[in-house]
Short mmCIF file of the C-alpha atoms (twelve columns), coordinates in Angstrom:
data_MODEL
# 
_entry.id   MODEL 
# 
loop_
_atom_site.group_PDB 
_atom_site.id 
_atom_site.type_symbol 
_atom_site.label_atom_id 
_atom_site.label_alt_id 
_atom_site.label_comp_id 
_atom_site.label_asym_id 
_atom_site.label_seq_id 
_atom_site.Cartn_x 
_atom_site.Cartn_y 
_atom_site.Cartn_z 
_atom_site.pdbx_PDB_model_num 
ATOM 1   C CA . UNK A 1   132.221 116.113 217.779 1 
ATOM 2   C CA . UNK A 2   134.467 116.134 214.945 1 
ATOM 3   C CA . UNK A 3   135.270 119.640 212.984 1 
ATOM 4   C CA . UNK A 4   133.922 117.724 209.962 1 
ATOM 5   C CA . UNK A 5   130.745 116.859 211.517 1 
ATOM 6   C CA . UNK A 6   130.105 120.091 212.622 1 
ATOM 7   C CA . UNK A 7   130.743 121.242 209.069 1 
ATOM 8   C CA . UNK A 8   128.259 119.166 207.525 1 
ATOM 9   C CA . UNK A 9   125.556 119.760 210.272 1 
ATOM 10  C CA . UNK A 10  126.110 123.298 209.741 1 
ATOM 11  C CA . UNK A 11  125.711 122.819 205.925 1 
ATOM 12  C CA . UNK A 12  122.443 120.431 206.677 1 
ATOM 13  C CA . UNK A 13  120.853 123.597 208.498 1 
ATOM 14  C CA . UNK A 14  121.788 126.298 205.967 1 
ATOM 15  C CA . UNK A 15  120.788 123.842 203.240 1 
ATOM 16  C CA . UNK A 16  117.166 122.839 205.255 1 
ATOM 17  C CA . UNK A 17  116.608 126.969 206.198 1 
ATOM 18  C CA . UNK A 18  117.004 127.583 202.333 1 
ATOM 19  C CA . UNK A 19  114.631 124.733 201.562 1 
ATOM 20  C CA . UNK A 20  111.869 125.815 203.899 1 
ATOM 21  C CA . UNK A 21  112.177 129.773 202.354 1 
ATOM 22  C CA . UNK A 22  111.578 128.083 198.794 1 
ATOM 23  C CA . UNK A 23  108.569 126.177 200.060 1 
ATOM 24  C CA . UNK A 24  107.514 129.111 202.031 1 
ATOM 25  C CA . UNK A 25  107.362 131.147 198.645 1 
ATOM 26  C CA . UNK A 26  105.494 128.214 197.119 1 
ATOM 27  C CA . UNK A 27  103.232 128.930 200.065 1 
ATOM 28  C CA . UNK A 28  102.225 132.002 199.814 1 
ATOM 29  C CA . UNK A 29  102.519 132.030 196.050 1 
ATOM 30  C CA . UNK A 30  98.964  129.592 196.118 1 
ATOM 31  C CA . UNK A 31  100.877 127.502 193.669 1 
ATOM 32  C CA . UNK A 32  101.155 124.598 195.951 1 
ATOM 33  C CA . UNK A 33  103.703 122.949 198.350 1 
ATOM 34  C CA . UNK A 34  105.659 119.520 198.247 1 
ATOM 35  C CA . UNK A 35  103.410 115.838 198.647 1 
ATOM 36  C CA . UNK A 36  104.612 116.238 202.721 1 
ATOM 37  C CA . UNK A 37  104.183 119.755 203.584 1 
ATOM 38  C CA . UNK A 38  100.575 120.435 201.703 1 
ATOM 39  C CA . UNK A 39  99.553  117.390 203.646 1 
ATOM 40  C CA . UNK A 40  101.092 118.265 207.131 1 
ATOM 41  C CA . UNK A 41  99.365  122.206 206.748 1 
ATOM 42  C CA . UNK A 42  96.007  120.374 206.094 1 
ATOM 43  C CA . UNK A 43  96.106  117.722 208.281 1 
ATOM 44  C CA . UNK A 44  97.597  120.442 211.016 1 
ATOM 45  C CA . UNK A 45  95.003  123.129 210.191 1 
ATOM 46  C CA . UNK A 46  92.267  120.663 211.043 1 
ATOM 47  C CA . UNK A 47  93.364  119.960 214.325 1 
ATOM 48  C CA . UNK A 48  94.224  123.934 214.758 1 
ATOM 49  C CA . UNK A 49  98.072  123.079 215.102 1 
ATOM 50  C CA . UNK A 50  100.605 125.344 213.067 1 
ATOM 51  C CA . UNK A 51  102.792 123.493 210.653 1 
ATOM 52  C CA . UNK A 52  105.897 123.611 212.686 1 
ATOM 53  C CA . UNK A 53  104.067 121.968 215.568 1 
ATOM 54  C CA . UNK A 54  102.557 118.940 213.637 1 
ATOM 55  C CA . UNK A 55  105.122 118.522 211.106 1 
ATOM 56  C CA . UNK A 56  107.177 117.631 214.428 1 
ATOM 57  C CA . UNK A 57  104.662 115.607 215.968 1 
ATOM 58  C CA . UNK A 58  104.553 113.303 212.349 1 
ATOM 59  C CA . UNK A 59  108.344 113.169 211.966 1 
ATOM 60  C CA . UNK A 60  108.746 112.197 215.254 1 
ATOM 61  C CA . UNK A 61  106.017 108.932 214.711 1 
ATOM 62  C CA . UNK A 62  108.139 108.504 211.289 1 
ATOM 63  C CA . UNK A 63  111.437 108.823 212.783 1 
ATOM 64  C CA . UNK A 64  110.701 106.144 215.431 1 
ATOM 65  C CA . UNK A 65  109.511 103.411 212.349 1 
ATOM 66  C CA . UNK A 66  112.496 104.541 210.577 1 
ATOM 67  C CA . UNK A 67  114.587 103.809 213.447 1 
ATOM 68  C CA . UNK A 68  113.195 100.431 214.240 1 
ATOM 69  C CA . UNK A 69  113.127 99.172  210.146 1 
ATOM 70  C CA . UNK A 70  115.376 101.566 208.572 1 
ATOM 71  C CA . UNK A 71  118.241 103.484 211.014 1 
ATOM 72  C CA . UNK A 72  120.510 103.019 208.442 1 
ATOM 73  C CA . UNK A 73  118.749 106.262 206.795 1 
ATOM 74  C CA . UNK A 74  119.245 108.380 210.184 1 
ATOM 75  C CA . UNK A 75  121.734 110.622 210.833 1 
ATOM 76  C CA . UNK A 76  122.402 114.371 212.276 1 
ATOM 77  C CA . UNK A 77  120.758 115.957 208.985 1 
ATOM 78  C CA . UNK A 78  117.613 114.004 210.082 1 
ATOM 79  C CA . UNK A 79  117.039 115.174 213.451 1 
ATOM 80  C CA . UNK A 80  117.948 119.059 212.163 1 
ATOM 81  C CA . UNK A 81  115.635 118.786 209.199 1 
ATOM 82  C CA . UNK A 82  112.497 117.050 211.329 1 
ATOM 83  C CA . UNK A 83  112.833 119.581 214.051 1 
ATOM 84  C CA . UNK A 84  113.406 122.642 211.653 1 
ATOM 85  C CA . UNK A 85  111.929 122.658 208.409 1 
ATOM 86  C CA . UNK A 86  108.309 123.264 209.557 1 
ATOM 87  C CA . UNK A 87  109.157 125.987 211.514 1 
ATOM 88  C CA . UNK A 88  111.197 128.043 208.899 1 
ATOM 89  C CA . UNK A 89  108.264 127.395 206.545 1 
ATOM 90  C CA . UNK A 90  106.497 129.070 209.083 1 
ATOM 91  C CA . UNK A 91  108.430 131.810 210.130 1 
ATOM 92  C CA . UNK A 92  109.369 132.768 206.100 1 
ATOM 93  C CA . UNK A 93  105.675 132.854 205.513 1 
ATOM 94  C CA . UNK A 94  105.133 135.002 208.805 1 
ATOM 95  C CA . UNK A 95  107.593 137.498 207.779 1 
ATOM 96  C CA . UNK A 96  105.686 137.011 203.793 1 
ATOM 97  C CA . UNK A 97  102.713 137.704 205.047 1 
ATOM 98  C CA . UNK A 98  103.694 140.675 207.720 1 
ATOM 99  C CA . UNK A 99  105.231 142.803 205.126 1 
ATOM 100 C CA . UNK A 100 102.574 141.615 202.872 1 
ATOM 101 C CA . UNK A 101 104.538 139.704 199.598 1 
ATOM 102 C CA . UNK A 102 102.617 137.498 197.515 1 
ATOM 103 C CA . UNK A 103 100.976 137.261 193.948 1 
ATOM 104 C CA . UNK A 104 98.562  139.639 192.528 1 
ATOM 105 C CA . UNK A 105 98.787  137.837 189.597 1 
ATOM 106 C CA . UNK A 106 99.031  134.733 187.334 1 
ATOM 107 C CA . UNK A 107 102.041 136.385 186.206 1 
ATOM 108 C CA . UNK A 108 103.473 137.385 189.667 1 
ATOM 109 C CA . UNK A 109 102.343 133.715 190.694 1 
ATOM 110 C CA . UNK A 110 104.623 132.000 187.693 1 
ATOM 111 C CA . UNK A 111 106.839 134.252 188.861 1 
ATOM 112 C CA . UNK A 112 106.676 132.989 192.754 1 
ATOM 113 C CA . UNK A 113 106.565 129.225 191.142 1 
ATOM 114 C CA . UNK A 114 109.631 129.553 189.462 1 
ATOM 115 C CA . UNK A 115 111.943 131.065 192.339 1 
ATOM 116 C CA . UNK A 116 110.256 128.895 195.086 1 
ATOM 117 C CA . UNK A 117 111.567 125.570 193.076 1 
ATOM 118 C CA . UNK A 118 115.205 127.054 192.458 1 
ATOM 119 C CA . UNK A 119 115.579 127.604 196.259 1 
ATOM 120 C CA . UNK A 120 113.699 124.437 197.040 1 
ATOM 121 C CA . UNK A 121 115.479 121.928 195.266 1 
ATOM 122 C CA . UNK A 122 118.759 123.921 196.120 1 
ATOM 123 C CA . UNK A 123 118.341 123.568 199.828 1 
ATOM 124 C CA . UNK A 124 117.335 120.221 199.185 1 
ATOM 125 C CA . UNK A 125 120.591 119.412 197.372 1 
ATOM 126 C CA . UNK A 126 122.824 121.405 199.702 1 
ATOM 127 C CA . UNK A 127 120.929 119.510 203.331 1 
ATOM 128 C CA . UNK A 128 121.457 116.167 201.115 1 
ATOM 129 C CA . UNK A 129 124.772 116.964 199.832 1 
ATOM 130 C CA . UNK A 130 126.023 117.607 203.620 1 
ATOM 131 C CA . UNK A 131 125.677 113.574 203.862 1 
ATOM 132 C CA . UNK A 132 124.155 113.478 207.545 1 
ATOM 133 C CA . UNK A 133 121.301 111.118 206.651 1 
ATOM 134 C CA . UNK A 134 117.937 111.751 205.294 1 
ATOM 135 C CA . UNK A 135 115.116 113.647 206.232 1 
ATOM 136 C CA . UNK A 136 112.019 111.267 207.893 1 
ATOM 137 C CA . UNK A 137 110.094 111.560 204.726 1 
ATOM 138 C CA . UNK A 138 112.363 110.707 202.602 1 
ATOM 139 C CA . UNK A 139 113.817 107.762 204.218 1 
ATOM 140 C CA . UNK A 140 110.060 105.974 204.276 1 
ATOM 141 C CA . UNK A 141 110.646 104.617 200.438 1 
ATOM 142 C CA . UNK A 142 114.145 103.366 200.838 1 
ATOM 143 C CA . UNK A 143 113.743 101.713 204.037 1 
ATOM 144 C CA . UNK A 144 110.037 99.718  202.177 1 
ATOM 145 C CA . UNK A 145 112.405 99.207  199.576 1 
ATOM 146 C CA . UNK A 146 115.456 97.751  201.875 1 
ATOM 147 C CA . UNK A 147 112.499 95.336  203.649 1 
ATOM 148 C CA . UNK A 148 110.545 94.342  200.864 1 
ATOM 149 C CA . UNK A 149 112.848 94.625  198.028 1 
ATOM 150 C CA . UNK A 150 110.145 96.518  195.947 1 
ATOM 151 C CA . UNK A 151 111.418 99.229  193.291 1 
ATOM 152 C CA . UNK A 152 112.037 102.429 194.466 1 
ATOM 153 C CA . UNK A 153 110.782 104.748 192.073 1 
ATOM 154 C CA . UNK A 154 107.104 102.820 192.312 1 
ATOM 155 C CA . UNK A 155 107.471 102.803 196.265 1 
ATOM 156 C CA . UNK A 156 108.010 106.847 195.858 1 
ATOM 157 C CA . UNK A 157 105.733 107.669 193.690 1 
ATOM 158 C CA . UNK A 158 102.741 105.655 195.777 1 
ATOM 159 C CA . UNK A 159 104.154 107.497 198.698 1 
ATOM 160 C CA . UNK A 160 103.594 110.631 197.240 1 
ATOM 161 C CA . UNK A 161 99.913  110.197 195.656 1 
ATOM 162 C CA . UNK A 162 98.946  109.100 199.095 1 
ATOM 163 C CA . UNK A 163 100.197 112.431 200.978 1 
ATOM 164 C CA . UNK A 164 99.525  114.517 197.845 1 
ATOM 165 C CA . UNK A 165 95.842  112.728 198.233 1 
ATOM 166 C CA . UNK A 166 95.820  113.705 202.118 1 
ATOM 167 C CA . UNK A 167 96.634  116.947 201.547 1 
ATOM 168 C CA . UNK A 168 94.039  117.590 198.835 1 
ATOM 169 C CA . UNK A 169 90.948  116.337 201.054 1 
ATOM 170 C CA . UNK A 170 91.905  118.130 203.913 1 
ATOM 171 C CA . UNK A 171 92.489  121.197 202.329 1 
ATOM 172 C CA . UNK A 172 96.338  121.846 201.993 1 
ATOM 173 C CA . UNK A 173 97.786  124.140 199.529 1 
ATOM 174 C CA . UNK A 174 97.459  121.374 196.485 1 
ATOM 175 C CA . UNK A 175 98.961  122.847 192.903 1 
ATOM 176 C CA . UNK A 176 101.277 122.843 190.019 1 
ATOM 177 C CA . UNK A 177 103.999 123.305 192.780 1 
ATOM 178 C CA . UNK A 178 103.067 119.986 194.339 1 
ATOM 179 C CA . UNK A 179 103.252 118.199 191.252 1 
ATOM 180 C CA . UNK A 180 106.802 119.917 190.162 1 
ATOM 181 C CA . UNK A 181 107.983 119.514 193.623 1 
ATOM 182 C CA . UNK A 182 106.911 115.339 193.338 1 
ATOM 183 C CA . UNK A 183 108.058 114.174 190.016 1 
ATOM 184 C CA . UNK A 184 110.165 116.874 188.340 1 
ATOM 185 C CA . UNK A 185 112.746 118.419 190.497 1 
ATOM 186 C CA . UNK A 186 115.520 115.542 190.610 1 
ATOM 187 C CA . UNK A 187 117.379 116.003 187.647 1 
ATOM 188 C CA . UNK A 188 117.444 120.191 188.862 1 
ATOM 189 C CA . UNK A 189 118.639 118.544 192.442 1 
ATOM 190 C CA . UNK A 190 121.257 116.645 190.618 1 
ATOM 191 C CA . UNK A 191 122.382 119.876 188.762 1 
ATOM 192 C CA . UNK A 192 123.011 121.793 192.402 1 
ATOM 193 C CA . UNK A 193 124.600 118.423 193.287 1 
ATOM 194 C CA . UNK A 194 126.909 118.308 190.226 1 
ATOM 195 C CA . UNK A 195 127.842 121.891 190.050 1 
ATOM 196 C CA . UNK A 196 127.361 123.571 193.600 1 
ATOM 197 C CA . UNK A 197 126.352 121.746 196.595 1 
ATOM 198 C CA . UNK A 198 128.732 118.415 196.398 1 
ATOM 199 C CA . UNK A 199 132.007 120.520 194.880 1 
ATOM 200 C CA . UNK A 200 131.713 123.110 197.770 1 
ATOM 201 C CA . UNK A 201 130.969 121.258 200.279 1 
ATOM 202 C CA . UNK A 202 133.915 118.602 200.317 1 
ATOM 203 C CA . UNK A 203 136.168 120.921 198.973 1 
ATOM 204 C CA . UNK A 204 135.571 123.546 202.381 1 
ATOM 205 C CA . UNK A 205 135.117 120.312 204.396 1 
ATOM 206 C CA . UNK A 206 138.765 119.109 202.933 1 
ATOM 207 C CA . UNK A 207 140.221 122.745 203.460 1 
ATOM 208 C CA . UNK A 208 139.093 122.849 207.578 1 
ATOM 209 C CA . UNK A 209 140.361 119.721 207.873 1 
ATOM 210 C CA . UNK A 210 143.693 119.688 206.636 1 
ATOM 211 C CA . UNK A 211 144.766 123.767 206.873 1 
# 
């Protein structure tokens, strides 16, 4: 494997291990989780299976749909975010829970809101930004859109009713977080792009490779 790609999957798992501590303080904040994850931790707690576990199990259906309709969309970052994010969610919110952090508050909860989206959508931007292909979820509305020739942003947004939908009738952590993390974080993703994620990336990337 290249130096490069090595880079950039190293990059994809710092950027999805910083994304799954901002949802895991959106966790245990009660102020809601991402469409996806809210639906995985419902659908999972029903059938007594931890987050990691059936967030796996799902991707893995997903990833073989994506791979038949869609592979364009697959790459390294999609096998290391599929396999991994669940599980950091988890173990963040073990070690949140252990040493017993979390809201006492509305306050404290605005408070967990707040920081849980920064780190969210700058994980999301740095795994993205590492240009390894997309995480299962993601790729489900661009490879509709590459079959059917629908428009994206209506293909996205159904998409995420439907799990944010799932996850409220089966009981996963549904809130203002959900929302945010559904229809207001891109232009704060594009930001980390702009600024942090894209500029560091290809400029350490172009340093290993030529020094």
């Amino acid at each position: 494997m290249k130096k490069e790609t090595w880079l950039r999957s190293l990059y994809a798992l710092i950027g999805v291990a910083i994304l799954g501590l901002g949802a895991a303080l959106l966790r245990v904040g009660g102020v809601g989780l991402d469409p996806y994850t809210a639906a995985n931790i419902g659908v999972g707690g029903l059938l007594g299976l931890s987050l990691g576990i059936y967030q796996l199990m799902i991707n893995i259906v997903v990833l073989i749909l994506i791979f038949i309709f869609g592979r364009r969309h697959i790459g390294i970052g999609t096998v290391i975010n599929m396999v991994l994010t669940g599980f950091f969610i988890d173990f963040y919110t073990m070690v949140f829970d252990t040493f017993q952090v979390g809201p006492n508050n509305w306050i404290q909860q605005g408070i967990f809101l707040v920081i849980g989206i920064l780190f969210f959508t700058f994980g999301a931007s740095f795994y993205m930004s590492a240009k390894l292909g997309s995480a299962p979820y993601d790729a489900i509305a661009p490879t509709i859109v590459d079959q059917t020739k629908a428009n994206y942003r209506v293909v996205r947004v159904i998409q995420d009713v439907a799990f944010a939908l799932l996850g409220l009738f089966t009981g996963g952590p549904i809130g203002v977080g959900t929302f945010i993390s559904a229809f207001l974080v891109g232009p704060l993703i594009q930001f980390w792009d702009d600024y942090i994620s894209q500029p560091f990336i290809e400029r350490t990337i172009k340093k290993a490779i030529f020094k």
